[in-house]
N, C-alpha and C positions, 0 to 999 in steps of 0.2 A: 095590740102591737101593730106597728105601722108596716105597711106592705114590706118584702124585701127589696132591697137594691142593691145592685152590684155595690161592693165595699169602694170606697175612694180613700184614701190617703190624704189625699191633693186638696181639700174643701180648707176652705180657711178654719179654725176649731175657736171653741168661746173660752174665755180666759181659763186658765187652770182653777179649780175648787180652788179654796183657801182653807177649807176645813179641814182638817186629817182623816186619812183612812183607820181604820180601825186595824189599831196595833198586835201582828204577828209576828212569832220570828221568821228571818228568813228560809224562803222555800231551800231546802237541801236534795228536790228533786230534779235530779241531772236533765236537758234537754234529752224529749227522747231518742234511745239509740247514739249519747253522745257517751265521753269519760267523765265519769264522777265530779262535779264542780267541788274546788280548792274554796273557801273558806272566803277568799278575798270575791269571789266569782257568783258564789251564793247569797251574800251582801249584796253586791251589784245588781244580781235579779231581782232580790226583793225589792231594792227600791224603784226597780221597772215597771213592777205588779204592783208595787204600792199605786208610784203616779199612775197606772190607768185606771186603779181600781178609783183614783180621787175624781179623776174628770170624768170616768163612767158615771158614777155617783153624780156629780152634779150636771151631765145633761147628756146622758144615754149615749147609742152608738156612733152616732155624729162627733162629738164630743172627742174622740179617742182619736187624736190624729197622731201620726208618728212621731211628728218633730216636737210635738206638745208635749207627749210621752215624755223622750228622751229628756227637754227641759228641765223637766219634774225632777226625775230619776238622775240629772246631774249626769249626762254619759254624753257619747258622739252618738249620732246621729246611726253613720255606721256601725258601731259597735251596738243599739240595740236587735239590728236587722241581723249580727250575727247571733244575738239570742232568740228574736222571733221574726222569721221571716216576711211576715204580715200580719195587720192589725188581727186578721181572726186566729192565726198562730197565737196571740197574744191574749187575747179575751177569752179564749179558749183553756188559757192556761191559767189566767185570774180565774175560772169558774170551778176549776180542779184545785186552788189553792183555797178559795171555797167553802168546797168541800170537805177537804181534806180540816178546816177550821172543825165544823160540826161534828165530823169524826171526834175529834177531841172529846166537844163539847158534851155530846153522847156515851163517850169511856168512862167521862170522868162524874156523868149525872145521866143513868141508865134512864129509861122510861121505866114508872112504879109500878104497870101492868105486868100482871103472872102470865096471861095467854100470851101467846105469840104474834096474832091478826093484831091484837089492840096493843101491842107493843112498837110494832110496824108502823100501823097508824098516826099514835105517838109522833113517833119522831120523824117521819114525813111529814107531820103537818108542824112540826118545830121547826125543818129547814125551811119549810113554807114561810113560814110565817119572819124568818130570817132574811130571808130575801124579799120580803115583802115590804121590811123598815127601808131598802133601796131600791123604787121598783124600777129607776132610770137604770142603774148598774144591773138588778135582772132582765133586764129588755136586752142591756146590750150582751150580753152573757148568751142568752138565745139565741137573739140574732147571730152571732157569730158562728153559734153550732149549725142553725140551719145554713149558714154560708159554705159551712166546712167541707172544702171538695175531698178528695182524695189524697193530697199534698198535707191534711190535717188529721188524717186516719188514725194514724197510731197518738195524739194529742187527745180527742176526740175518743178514741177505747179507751185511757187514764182520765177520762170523765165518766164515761159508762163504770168501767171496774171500783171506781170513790164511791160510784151512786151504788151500786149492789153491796161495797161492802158495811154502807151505812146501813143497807136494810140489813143484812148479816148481824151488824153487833145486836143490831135491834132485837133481833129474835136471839140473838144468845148465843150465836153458833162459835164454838170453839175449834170444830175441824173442818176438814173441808166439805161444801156445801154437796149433797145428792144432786143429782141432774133433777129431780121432781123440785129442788129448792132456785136451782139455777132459772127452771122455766118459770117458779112464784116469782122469781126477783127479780125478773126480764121485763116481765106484765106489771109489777110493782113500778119498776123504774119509766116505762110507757107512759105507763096513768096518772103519776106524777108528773112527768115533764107535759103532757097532754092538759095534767089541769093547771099545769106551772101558763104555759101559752095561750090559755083559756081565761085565764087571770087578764093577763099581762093584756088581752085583745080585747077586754073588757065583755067578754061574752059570759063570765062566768063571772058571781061573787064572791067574797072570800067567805061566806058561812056556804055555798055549794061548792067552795073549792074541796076544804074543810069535811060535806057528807062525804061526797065523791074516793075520800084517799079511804075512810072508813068503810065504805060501800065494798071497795076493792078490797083489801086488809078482809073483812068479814067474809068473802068469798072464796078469797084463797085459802090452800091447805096448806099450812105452815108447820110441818112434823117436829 
């Protein structure tokens, strides 16, 4: 992954993708700490997260400029900045929309593993591998979370809380988690995002991305 740099808005962006993002319905997750989005308002974000998720896709963090966005997404200019404040507001919330995708995908096609570690494993290494068919869109997805100051906190916890509860389904859990499962899926969620930026910086290959989630998954106690 390329060094950080201060986020810019301001860089001229390269044309919009032409190719589609991969079709979800729209997000019906409220700005955090706003009132419940009406129907009409929910539409309109998705097609905000749609257009960044297209030009993340086709040329990573750079690519995601605000007016390009709004373009996309068919809005003013103004009005996406009162959905996301700044591009990492915004990237941050394409990586929870995500997630939130594989949740699904996971409800609806469990991983076939009886134990719990190789269940885990499973399907970390399926998001992995999910985000690895766009690896410009996970670059910019990262980048944005290591941007994320304090202004993105509570954005940034509904990323952390998608990622715990995808290790949750994974192991089965139906109530809620023991604090002995919360500290497994704190260190799960670590090791993952750790081999996720290891990938991404080219320090790690995808079959040691691949041991690494197993290595972890095998170590922990999953009751």
């Amino acid at each position: 992954m390329p060094n950080p740099a201060a986020p810019a808005d301001a860089h001229p962006a390269p044309a919009p993708a032409t190719h589609p993002a991969p079709a979800t319905a729209p997000s019906a997750v409220p700005p955090p700490d706003g009132p419940p989005l009406t129907a009409r308002q929910a539409e309109r974000r998705h097609r905000i997260l749609r257009s960044a998720t297209v030009l993340a896709a086709r040329g990573g963090y750079e690519a995601v400029q605000m007016r390009e966005v709004a373009e996309g997404a068919q809005v003013a200019l103004g009005t996406l900045y009162r959905y996301f404040p700044s591009k990492v507001h915004l990237l941050v919330a394409v990586m929870l929309e995500q997630l939130q995708g594989l949740q699904e995908q996971v409800r609806r096609h469990p991983p076939a593993e009886r134990e719990p570690a190789p269940r885990v494993a499973e399907t970390l290494t399926r998001a992995f591998h999910a985000l690895q068919r766009e690896p410009l869109l996970a670059e910019a997805m990262v980048r944005a979370l290591s941007f994320a100051d304090r202004s993105v906190s509570t954005e940034v916890d509904l990323v952390s809380t998608a990622t715990g509860q995808l290790i949750l389904d994974a192991i089965g859990q139906s109530g809620p988690p023991t604090e002995s499962q919360r500290a497994a899926v704190r260190v799960m969620e670590h090791t993952w995002h750790s081999a996720l930026v290891s990938w991404l910086s080219g320090r790690s290959s995808i079959a040691e991305v691949r041991a690494d989630l197993n290595t972890a998954a095998r170590l922990l106690t999953l009751p």
